[in-house]
Phi, psi and omega in degrees: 000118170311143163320320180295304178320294168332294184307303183310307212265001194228332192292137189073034156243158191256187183240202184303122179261192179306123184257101157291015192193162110217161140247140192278133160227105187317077202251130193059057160288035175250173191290304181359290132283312158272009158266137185301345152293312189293145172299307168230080173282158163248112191290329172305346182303324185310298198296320179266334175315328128346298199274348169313297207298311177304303178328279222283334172279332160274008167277346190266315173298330170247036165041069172230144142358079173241125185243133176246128179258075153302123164266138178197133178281141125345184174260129176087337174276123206261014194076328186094226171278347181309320189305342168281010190221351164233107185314315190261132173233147198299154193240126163315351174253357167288092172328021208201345182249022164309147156243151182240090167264015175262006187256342193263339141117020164285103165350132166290151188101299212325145185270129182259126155251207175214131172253186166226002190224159214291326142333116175286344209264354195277321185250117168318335182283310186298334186286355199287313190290301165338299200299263177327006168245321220076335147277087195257127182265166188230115145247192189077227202213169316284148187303282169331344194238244192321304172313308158274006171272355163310316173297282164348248178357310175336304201296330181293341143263026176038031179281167183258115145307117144221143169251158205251110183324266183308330159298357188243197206187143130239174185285344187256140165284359170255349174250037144288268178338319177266339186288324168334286221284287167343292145305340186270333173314351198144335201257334196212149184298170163221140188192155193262080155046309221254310180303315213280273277282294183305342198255315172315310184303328160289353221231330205194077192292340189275351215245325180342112178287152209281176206228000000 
């Protein structure tokens, strides 16, 4: 893609501004993905687990919010619409719908809630954290399914999206790629771990973890 194309395909979007607040939300950090055992690793998790890791310590160093969203069904939850498109759904005694937070690149402590629907936005502690921030930031996996309806989802409590490039992953890398191009399109800031971290710092300069 030519420079002109760009400047064309970016024109009238703003990009991330100064966040005086967010909250971070990890989604579906569980062994499911990321461990290389599971059926559906995301072999791409290796590569963004870094900037998680970077992520959740620096919202924990400037006393921001950091949430890990696991998915699991009850017993009796029929999935919702998930349940129309996957015969097996994930179970809360499925060792595999465990979060690893040293395997998920997560401060030990980090607080896990649970969803059941694709959406992180879904579970009331998180719209609660959001809320009280303005702001949500999004890692985890997978970009196409949960990662963006969580983004899609934001404009209905009117919090600012932004998802994080390098933290999130799918297992395929183009509808990694197209779900990007898709958010970017209207629904969510898109910024790189090392941008939202600078954009906090900008947002509240008295708040800067010292260097």
């Amino acid at each position: 893609m030519t420079v002109a194309s760009d400047q064309r395909r970016d024109r009238g979007r703003r990009g991330i501004p100064p966040l005086p607040g967010a909250c971070l939300v990890v989604v579906d950090p569980q062994r499911l993905f990321t461990d290389p055992a599971s059926p559906a690793f995301v072999p791409a998790w290796a590569s963004c687990r870094p900037a998680v890791a970077a992520l959740a310590a620096g919202f924990a160093a400037r006393g921001l919010p950091v949430l890990a969203v696991r998915h699991a069904h009850p017993e009796g939850d029929d999935g919702g619409t998930m349940g129309l498109f996957w015969d097996r759904l994930q179970r809360p005694g499925d060792p595999l719908s465990a979060v690893d937070a040293a395997a998920a690149g997560l401060p030990r402590g980090t607080r896990v809630v649970t969803k059941r629907r694709l959406s992180a936005l879904s579970v009331p502690a998180v719209r609660r954290a959001a809320r009280a921030e303005g702001t949500i930031v999004i890692a985890g996996v997978q970009t196409h399914l949960c990662v963006a309806a969580t983004a899609i989802e934001a404009a209905r409590f009117a919090l600012r999206p932004v998802v994080v490039t390098d933290a999130t992953a799918a297992r395929d890398a183009s509808l990694h790629d197209a779900a990007l191009a898709l958010l970017a399109s209207g629904h969510a800031h898109l910024a790189t771990s090392a941008e939202v971290l600078a954009a906090l710092d900008a947002g509240v300069p008295e708040r800067g973890v010292a260097r």
